[in-house]
Legacy VTK file of the C-alpha trace (Angstrom):
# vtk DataFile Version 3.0
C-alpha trace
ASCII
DATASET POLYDATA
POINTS 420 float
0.000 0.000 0.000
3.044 2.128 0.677
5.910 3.361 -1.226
8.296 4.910 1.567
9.101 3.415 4.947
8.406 6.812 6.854
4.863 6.605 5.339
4.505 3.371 6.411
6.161 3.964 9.778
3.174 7.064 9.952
0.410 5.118 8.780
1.237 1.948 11.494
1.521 4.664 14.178
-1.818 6.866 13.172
-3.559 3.024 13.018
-1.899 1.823 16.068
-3.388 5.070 17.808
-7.008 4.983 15.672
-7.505 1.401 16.996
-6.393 2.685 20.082
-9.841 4.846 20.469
-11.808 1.977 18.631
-11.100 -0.523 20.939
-11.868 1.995 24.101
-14.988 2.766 22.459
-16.069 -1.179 21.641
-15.068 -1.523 25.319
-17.486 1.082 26.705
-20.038 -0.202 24.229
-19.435 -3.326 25.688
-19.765 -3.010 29.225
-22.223 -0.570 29.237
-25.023 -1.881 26.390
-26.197 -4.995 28.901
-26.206 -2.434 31.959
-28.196 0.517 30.622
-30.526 -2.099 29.114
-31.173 -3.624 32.759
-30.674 -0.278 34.811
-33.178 1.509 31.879
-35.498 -0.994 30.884
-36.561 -1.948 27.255
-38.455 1.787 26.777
-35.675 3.390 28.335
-32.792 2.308 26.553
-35.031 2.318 23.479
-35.218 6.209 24.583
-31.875 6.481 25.276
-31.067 4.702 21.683
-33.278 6.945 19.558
-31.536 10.028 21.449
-27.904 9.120 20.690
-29.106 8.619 17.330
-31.295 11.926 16.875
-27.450 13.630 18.043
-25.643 11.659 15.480
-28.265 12.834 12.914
-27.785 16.599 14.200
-24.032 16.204 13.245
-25.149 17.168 9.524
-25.410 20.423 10.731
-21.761 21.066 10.830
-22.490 21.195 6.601
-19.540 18.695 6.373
-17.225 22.099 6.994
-14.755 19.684 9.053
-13.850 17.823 6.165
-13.293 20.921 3.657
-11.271 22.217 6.250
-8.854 19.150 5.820
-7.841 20.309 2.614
-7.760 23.725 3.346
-5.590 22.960 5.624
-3.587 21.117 3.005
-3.767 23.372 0.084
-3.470 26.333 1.764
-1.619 26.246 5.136
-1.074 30.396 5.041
-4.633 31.267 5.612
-4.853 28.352 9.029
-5.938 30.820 11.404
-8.383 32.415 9.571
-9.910 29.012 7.974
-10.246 27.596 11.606
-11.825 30.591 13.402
-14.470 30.908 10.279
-15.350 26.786 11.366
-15.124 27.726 14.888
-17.377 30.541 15.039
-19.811 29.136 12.923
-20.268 25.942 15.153
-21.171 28.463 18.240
-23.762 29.864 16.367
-25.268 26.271 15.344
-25.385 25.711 19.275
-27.542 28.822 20.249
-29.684 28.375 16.875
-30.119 25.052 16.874
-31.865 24.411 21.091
-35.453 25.520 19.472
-35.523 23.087 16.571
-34.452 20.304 18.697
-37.072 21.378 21.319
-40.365 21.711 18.791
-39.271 18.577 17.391
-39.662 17.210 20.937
-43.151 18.815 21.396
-44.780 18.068 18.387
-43.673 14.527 19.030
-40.962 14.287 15.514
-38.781 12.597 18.069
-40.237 10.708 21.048
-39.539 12.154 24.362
-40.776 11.245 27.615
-38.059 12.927 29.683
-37.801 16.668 30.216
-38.296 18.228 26.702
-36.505 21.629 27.799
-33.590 19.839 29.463
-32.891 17.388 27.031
-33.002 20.081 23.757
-30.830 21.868 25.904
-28.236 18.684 26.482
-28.993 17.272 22.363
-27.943 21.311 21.435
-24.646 21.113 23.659
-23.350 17.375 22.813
-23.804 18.422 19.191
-22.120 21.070 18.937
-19.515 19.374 21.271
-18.832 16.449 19.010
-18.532 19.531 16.132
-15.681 21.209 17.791
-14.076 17.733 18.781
-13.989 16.793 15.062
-12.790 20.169 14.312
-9.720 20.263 16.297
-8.848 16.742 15.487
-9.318 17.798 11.386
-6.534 20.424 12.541
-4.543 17.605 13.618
-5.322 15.544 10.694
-4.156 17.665 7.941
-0.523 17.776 9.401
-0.815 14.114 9.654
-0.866 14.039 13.690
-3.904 11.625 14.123
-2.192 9.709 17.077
-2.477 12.402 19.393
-5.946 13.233 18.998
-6.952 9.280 19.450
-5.125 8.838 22.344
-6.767 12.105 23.866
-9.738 10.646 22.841
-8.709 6.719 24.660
-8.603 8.973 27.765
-12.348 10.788 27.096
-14.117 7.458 26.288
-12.388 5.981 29.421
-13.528 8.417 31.762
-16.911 8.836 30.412
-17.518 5.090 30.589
-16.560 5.124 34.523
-18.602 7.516 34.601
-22.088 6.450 33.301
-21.637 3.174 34.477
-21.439 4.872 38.020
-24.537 7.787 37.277
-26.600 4.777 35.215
-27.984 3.488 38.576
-30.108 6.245 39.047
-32.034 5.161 36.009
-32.082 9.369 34.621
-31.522 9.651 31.004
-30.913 13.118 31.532
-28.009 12.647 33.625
-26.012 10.248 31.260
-25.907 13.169 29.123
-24.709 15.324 31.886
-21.679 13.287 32.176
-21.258 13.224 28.565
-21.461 17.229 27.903
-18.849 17.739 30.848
-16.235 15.018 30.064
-16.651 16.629 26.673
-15.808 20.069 27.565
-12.532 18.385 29.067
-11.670 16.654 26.256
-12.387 19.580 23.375
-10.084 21.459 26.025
-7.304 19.081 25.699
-7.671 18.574 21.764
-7.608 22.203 21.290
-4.533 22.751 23.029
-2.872 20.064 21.197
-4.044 21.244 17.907
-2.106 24.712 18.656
1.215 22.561 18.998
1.155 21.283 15.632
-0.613 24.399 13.645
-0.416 28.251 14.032
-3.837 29.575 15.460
-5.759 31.567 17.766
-8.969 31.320 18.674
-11.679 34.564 18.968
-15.082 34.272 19.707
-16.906 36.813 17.401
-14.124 36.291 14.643
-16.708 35.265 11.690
-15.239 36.003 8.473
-18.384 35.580 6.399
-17.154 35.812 2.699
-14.433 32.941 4.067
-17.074 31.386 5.309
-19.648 30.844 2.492
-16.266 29.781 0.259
-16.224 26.633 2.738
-19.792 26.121 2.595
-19.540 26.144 -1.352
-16.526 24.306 -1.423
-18.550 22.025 1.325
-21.774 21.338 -0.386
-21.662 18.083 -1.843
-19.801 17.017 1.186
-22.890 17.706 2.872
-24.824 16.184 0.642
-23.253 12.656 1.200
-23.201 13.211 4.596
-26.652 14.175 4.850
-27.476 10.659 2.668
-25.173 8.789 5.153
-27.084 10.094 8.043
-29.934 9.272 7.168
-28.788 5.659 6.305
-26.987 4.977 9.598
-29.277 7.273 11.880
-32.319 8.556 10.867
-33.694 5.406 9.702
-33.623 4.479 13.240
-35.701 7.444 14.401
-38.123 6.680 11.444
-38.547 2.642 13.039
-38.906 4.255 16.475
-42.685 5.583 14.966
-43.229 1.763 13.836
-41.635 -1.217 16.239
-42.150 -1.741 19.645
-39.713 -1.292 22.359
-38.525 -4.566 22.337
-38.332 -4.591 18.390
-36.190 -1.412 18.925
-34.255 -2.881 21.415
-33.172 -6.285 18.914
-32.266 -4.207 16.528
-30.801 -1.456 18.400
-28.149 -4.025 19.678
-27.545 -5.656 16.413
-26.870 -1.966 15.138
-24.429 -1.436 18.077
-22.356 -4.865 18.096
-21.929 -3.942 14.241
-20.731 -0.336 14.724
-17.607 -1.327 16.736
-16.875 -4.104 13.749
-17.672 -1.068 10.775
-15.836 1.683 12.747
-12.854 -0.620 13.570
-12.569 -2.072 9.571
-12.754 1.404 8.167
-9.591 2.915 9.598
-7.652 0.962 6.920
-8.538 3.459 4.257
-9.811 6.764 6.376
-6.117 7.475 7.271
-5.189 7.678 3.850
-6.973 10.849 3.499
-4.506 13.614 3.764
-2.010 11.353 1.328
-4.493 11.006 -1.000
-4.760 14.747 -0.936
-1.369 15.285 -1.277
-0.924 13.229 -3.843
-3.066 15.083 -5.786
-1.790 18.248 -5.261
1.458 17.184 -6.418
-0.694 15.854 -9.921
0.636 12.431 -8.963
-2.801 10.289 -10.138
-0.908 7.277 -11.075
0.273 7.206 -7.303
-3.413 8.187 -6.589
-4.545 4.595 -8.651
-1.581 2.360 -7.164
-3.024 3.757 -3.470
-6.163 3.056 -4.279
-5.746 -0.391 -6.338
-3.477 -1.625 -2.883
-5.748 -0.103 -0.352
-9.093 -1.741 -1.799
-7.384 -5.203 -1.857
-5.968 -4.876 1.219
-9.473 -3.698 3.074
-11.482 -6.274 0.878
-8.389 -9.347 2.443
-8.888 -7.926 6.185
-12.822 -7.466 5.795
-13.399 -11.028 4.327
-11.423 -12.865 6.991
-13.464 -10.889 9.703
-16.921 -11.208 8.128
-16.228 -15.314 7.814
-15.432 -15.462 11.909
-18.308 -13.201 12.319
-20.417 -15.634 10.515
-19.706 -18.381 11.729
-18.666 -17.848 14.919
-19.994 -14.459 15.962
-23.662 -14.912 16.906
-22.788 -16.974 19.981
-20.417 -14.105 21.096
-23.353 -11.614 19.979
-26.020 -13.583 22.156
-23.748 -14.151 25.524
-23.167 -10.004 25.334
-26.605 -8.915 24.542
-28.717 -11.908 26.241
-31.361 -12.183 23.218
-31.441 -14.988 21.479
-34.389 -14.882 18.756
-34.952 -16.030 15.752
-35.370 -12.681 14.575
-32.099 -11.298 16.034
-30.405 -13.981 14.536
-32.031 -12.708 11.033
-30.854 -9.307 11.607
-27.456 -10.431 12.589
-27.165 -12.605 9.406
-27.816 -9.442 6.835
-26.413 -7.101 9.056
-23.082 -8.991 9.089
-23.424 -8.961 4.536
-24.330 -5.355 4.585
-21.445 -4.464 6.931
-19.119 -6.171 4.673
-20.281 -4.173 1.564
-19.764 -1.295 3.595
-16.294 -0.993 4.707
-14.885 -2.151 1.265
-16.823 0.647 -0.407
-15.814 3.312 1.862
-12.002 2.476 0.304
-13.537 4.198 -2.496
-15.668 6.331 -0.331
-12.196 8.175 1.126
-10.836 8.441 -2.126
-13.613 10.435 -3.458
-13.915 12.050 -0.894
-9.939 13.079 -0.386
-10.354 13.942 -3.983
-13.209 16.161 -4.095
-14.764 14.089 -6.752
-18.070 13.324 -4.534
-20.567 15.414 -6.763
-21.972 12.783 -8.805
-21.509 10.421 -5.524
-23.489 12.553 -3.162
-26.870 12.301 -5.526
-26.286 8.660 -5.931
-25.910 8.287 -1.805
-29.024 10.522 -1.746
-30.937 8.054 -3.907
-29.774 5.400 -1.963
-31.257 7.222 1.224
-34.261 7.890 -0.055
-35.164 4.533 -1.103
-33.917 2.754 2.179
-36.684 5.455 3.886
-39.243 4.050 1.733
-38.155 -0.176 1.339
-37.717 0.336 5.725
-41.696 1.986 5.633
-42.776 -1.099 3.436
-40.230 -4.202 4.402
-41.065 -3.374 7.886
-44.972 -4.063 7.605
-44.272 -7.045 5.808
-41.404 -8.562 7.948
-41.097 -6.881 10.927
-37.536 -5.691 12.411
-35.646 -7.837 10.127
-37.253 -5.540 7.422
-35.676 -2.653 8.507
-31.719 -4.671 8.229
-32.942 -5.991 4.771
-34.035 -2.476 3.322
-30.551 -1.180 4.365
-28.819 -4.010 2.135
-30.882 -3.529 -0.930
-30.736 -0.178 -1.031
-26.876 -0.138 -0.485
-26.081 -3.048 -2.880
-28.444 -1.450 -5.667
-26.630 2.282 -5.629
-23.406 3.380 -4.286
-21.693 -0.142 -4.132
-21.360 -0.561 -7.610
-21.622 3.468 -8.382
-18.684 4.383 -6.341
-15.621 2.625 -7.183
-16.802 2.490 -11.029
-17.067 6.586 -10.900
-13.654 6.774 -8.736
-11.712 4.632 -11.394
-13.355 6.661 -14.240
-12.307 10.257 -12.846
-8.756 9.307 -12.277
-7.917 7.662 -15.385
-9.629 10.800 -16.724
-6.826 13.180 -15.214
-3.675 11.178 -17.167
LINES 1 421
420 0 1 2 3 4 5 6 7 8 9 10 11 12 13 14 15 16 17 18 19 20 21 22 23 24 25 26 27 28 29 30 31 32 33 34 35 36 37 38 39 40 41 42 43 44 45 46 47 48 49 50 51 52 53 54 55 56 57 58 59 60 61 62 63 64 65 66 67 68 69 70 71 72 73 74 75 76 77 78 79 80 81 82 83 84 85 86 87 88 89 90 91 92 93 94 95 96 97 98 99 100 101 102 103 104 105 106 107 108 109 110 111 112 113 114 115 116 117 118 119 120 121 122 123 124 125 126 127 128 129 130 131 132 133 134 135 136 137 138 139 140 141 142 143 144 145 146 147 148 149 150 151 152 153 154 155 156 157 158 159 160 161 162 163 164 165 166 167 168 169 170 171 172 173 174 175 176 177 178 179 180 181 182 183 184 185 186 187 188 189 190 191 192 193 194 195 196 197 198 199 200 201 202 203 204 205 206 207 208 209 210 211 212 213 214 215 216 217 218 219 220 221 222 223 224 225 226 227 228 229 230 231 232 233 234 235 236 237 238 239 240 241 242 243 244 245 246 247 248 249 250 251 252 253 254 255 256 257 258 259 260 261 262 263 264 265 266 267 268 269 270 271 272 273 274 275 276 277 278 279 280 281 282 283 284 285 286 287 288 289 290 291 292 293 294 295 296 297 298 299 300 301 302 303 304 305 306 307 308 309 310 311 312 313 314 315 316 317 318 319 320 321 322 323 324 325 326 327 328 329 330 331 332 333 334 335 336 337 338 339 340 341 342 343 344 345 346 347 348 349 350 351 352 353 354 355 356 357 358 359 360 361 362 363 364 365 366 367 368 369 370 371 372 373 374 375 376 377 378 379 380 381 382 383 384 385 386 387 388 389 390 391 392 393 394 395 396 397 398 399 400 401 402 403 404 405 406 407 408 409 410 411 412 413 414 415 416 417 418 419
């Protein structure tokens, strides 16, 4: 995949430090999945579920400016400070701006709430914009190729947190799990930002909004946020959508299946996520045949590690899945099965994913991912009064297999033999 040692030496130590987090974050999931489930109950961890999920799908509100800033970053190191107060500013004013739409969405009953409406658009607002300023600080990091720093800040975080809500989770509040969670995260944006400032020149001003800089990222950003807005609503929203049609113990099967496959998706996409400022410098220095040898030797390589994984998973897995989550149904073990094919799928298109992404050439991939969205929406409305939960795992797989998988790495090969 390489063609220097000191790139190899840098990739091994940014995925020695990214698996780092992953496996502090599949530890937490771990330990504290079967625990909020009994402290909670089956309608309160459904709650809780649909929650961490309605803050994931928030996340599109950053309009994908973290990953523009990446290459700004990389393209144009001179303008730093004023690139990174534009993002910085712009997430405060998401925070203030964006407590009323979470709390109307919790009044007129778009998400279900049972807990304090108030409070929790208040906590939903905060985390959000948190998890914003998190990623934007460790995009600073990223673009000088110091990932291990920010992962191993972030070991710390999910360590602490997990402590933490293990210890608060007997008092059976939803509210205060996300108390922890917004003030570990003030800690840990803390830490990242003063990290950041070690490896790139900047200085941070509230009020500093450069507003012609800033609609040149959102410009720059907009297809970005298109796919992102597509993958969202794949991964997230979908989720809130079943939440109007299953049961809580429907939700619940499927809301573990989702989980035990999210440490397995997160951990196998790494491989080719790293790559991203190489790829990016690659192409600034015009070098596309290095760009197609990366690409050819990271999709093999992804594909190798994925396929081993995926066969233990199948064959061995569902035992492991049942002794950690305690359900052991017919229909879990239906969901597992497609989940574990559609999972598969996934991380060796996101090879491609990265490189399009590194590359800017995501245009034409963001409307496909949008179709592809659109239609899981409607086959998870219609599979899901036909077949119940399992509907929901086999709408995500059709609409996947029958768009971007075979769109993505066809368009990718296209647009770089294009450029020589």
């Amino acid at each position: 995949m390489f063609i220097k040692s000191s790139i190899n030496r840098g990739y091994l130590i940014n995925l020695a430090a990214t698996f780092s987090s992953q496996a502090a974050t599949a530890i937490a999931i771990i330990l504290l999945t079967p625990l909020l489930l009994t402290q909670l109950g089956e309608a309160g961890f459904s709650l809780y579920g649909v929650v961490l999920n309605l803050i994931v799908v928030a996340s599109v509100f950053d309009f994908s400016l973290n990953t523009t800033l990446v290459r700004r970053l990389i393209l144009h190191p001179d303008k730093a400070n004023e690139s990174i107060n534009a993002v910085f500013n712009f997430f405060l004013l998401v925070l203030f701006c964006s407590i009323p739409l979470y709390y109307f969405s919790f009044v007129l009953g778009a998400v279900h709430i049972t807990e304090k409406k108030l409070i929790m658009a208040l906590l939903v607002a905060l985390i959000v914009a948190q998890n914003m300023l998190a990623v934007l600080f460790e995009s600073v990091m990223q673009s000088v190729n110091q990932w291990k720093h920010a992962k191993l800040i972030r070991v710390l975080r999910t360590l602490i947190e997990t402590v933490l809500l293990y210890w608060i989770s007997g008092m059976g509040k939803i509210e205060y799990l996300f108390y922890v969670t917004g003030g570990v995260n003030l800690i840990y944006i803390t830490a990242l930002a003063l990290i950041a400032k070690k490896h790139v020149n900047f200085r941070l001003g509230i009020g500093k909004l450069n507003f012609s800089l800033l609609l040149a990222h959102l410009k720059d950003s907009f297809w970005y946020f298109q796919n992102s807005v597509a993958s969202v609503i794949t991964f997230n929203f979908q989720i809130i959508m079943m939440s109007h049609l299953l049961t809580a113990g429907q939700m619940t099967i499927y809301l573990l299946v989702f989980r035990f496959f999210e440490i397995v998706r997160t951990g196998l996409t790494n491989f080719a996520m790293l790559l991203f400022p190489s790829i990016t410098q690659k192409q600034k220095e015009g070098n596309w045949r290095g760009v197609l040898l990366y690409y050819k030797k990271s999709l093999f390589l992804v594909a190798l590690i994925t396929a081993v994984t995926m066969a233990g998973l199948f064959v061995w897995g569902y035992e492991l899945f049942v002794y950690w989550s305690k359900i052991k149904t017919d229909t879990a073990l239906i969901v597992y099965l497609i989940y574990c094919v559609y999972i598969a799928l996934i991380v060796v298109d996101h090879v491609s994913g990265v490189f399009l992404s590194a590359l800017k050439f995501n245009k034409n991939t963001a409307v496909v991912s949008s179709i592809q969205s659109l239609l899981l929406l409607m086959l998870t409305y219609i599979f899901i009064k036909e077949f119940g939960v399992f509907g929901a795992a086999l709408a995500s797989l059709i609409a996947f297999v029958s768009t971007s998988l075979w769109y993505n790495p066809w368009h990718l090969w296209r647009s770089i033999q294009s450029k020589y």
